[in-house]
C-alpha positions in Angstrom: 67.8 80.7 93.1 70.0 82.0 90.5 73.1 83.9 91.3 74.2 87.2 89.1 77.5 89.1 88.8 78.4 91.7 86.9 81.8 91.8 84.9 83.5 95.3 84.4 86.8 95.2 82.5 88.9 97.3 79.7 87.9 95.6 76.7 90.4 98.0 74.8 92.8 95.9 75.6 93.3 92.0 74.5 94.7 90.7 77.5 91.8 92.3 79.4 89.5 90.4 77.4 90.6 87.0 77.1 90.7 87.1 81.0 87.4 89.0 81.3 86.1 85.7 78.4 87.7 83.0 81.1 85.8 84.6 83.7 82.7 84.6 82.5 82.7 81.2 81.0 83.8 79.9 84.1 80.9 81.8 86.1 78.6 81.0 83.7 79.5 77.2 84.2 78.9 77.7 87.6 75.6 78.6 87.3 75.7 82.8 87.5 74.0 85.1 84.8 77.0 87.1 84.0 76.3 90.7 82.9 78.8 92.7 81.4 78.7 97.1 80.3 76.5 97.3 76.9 79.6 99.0 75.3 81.8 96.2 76.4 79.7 93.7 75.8 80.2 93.5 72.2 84.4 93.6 72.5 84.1 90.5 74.8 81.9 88.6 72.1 80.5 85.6 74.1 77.2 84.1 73.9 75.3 84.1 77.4 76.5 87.3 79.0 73.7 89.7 79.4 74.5 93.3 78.1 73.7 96.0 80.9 74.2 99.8 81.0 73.1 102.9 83.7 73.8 102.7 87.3 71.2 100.2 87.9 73.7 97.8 86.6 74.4 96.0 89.4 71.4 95.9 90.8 70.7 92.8 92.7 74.0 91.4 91.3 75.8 88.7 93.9 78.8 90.3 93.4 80.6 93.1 90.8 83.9 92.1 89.6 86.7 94.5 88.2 89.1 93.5 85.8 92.0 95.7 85.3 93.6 98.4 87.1 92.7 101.2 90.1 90.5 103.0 87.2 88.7 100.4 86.0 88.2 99.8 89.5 86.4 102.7 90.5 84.5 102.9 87.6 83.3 99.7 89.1 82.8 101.3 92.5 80.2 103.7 90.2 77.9 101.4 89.9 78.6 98.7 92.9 78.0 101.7 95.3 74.2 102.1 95.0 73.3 98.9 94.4 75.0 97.7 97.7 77.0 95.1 96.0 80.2 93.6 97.1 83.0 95.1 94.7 86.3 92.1 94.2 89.5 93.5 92.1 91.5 91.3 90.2 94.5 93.3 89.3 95.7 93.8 85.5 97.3 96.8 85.5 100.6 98.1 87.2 100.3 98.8 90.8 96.5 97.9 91.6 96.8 99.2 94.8 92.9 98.5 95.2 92.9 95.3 93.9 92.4 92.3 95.9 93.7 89.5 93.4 96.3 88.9 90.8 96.2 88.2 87.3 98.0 84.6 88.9 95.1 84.2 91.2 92.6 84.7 88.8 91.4 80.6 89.0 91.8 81.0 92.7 89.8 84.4 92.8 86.7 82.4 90.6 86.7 79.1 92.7 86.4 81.5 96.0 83.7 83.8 94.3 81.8 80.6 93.4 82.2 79.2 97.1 81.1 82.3 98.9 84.8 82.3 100.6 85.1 85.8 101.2 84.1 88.5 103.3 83.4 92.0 103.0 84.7 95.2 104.4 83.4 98.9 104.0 85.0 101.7 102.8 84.2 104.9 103.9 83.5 107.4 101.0 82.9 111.3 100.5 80.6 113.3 99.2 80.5 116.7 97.4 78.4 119.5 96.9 79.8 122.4 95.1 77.3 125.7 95.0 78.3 128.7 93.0 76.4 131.9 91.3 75.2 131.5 87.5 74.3 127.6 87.9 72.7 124.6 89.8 75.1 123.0 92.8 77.3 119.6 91.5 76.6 117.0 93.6 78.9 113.9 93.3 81.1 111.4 95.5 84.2 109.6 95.8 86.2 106.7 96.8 89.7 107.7 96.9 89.6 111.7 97.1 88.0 114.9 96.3 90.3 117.6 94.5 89.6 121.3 94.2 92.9 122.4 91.9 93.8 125.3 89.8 92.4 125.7 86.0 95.1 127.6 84.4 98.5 125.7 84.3 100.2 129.4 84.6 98.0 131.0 87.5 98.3 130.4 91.7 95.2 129.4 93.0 93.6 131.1 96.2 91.6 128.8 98.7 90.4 129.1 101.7 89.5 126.3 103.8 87.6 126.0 106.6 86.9 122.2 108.9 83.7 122.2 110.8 82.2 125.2 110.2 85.5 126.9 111.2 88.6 128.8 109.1 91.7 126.7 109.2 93.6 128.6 107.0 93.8 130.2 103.4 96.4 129.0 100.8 98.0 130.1 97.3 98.6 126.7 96.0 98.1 124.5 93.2 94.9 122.5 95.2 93.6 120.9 98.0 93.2 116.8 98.2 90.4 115.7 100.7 91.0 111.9 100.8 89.5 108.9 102.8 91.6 106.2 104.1 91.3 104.3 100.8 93.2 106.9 99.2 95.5 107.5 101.5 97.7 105.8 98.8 96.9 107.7 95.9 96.6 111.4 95.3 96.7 112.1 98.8 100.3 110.0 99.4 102.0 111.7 96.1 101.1 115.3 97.6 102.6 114.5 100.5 99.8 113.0 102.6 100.3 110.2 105.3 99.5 106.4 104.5 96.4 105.2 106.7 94.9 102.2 107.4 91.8 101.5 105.7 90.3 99.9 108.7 90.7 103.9 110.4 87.6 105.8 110.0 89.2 109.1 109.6 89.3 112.2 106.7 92.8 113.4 105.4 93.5 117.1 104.3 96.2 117.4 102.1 97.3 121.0 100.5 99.3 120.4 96.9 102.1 123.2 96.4 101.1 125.5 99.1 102.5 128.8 99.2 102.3 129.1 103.1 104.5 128.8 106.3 101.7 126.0 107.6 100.7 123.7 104.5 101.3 120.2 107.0 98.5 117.4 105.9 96.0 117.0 108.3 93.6 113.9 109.6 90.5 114.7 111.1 87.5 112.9 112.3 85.3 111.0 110.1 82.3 113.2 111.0 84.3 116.5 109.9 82.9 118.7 107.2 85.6 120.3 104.9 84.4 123.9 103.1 86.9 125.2 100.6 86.1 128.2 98.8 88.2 129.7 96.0 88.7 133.4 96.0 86.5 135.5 94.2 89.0 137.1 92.7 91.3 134.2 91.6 91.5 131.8 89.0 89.5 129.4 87.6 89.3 126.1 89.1 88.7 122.3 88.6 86.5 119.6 90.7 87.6 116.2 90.4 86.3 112.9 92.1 88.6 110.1 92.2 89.9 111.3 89.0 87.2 110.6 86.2 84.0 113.0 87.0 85.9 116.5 86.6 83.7 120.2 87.1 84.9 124.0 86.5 84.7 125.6 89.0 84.5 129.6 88.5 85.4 131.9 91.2 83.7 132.2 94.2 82.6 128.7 94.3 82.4 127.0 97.8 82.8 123.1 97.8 81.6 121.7 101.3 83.1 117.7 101.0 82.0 115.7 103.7 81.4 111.4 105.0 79.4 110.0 102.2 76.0 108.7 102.6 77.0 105.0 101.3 79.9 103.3 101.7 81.6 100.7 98.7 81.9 97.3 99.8 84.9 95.8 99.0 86.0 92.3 99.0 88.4 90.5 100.7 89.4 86.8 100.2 92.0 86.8 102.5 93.4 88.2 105.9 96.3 89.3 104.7 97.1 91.9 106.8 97.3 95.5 105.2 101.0 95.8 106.0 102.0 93.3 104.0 99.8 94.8 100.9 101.6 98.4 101.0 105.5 96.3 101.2 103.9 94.3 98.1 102.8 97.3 96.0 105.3 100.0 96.6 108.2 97.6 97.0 109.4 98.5 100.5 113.0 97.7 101.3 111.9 96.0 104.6 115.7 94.2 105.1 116.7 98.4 104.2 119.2 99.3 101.5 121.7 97.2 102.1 120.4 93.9 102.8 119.7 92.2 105.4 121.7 91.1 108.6 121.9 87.8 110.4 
């Protein structure tokens, strides 16, 4: 029985692509049909790979591999997602923070892919409906966090939010980050949100800018519902999932943001333990600032 994966990488960018090229040839050797995204397809120039495109991608694919950074990541996690396929990151960009691998374990990474030695965790996701007057609801998901955020760079925006059917509170702010455990470490953590294990099934609330005596983050249970209505007579405002499908918003919207339907499963090839991956990545001065003492 032959085995598939699909390669996504950033072909605008050389070093991308030689080490997307060394992948493939080396799953291809091993006996995989390798497909790669149609418009990457002709960057990486290699006979054998199989040109793909729409989110059927991945469909029936062994595995989905991402080459790059936390963006070319979830664009990944796009089309992993429905097709229920196991989703490995191999880190080429700065932090990486979803990655699993290295650029120096790339060999390492292969020969493990090849062997089946990994396992494969699930991340809990989100998903969004926003309804409004004047046009059909948005519908979407997302990995790392749902944003609602002001439009106009000049203007407050006016919120209110509301967690299981219930008014919390209302804001003036800048936005609202609704965030999953997975991106604890991204949006969420630079507004001010806490770090949480991805192995917690939990939802975070995080207010960005809040112009209120009470704008503390807040983790809820997974099975919460977020609603977060912007003012009808406030300013425009902007929808974003994980950062790369981005709506307007006019006033009066209402965006209900709740556990998504499918989780992304995300490979792991070892148990190192996730305490050790957030000193790695944010550089945490575990012996303190002024070094260690015996």
């Amino acid at each position: 029985m032959s085995r598939t994966a699909l390669l996504v990488t950033h072909t605008g960018r050389r070093r991308s692509t030689e080490h997307a090229r060394t992948v493939a040839t080396d799953l291809m050797k091993a006996g995989f049909e390798v497909r790669v995204v149609a418009q990457e397809a002709e960057d990486l120039d290699l006979p054998g790979v199989v040109p793909v495109s729409g989110l059927t991608a991945a469909e029936g694919a062994e595995i989905v591999i991402a080459l790059g950074g936390d963006g070319t990541f979830l664009r990944a996690a796009d089309l992993a997602r429905p097709a229920k396929a196991p989703l490995l990151g191999i880190n080429l960009g700065k932090v990486g923070f979803l990655a699993e691998a290295e650029i120096d374990d790339l060999d390492l990474a292969v020969r493990e892919v090849v062997s089946r030695e990994y396992t494969v965790d699930e991340r809990l996701t989100l998903d969004v409906r926003a309804d409004f007057d004047g046009g059909p609801p948005i519908q979407s998901w997302a990995l790392n966090e749902v944003s609602v955020e002001k439009g106009e760079r000049a203007q407050m925006l006016e919120l209110l939010v509301d967690v299981d059917g219930r008014p919390l509170s209302r804001y003036g702010c800048d936005g609202v980050v609704c965030a999953t455990p997975t991106g604890s470490t991204a949006y969420a953590f630079s507004a001010g949100g806490p770090v949480v294990w991805p192995e917690v099934e939990a939802l975070l609330l995080v207010p960005i800018s809040a112009h209120a005596l009470f704008s503390r983050p807040l983790v809820t249970a997974p099975t919460s519902t977020f609603a977060i209505t912007v003012d009808p007579f406030t300013t425009l405002a902007v929808l974003c999932c994980d950062g790369r499908r981005v709506y307007d918003l006019p006033p009066g919207a209402r965006v209900s943001v709740q556990r998504g339907s499918l989780p992304v499963r995300v490979v792991r090839l070892s148990s190192r333990p996730f305490t050790d991956r957030l000193v790695a990545k944010f550089a945490l001065p575990v012996h303190g600032w002024r070094g260690s003492r015996s």
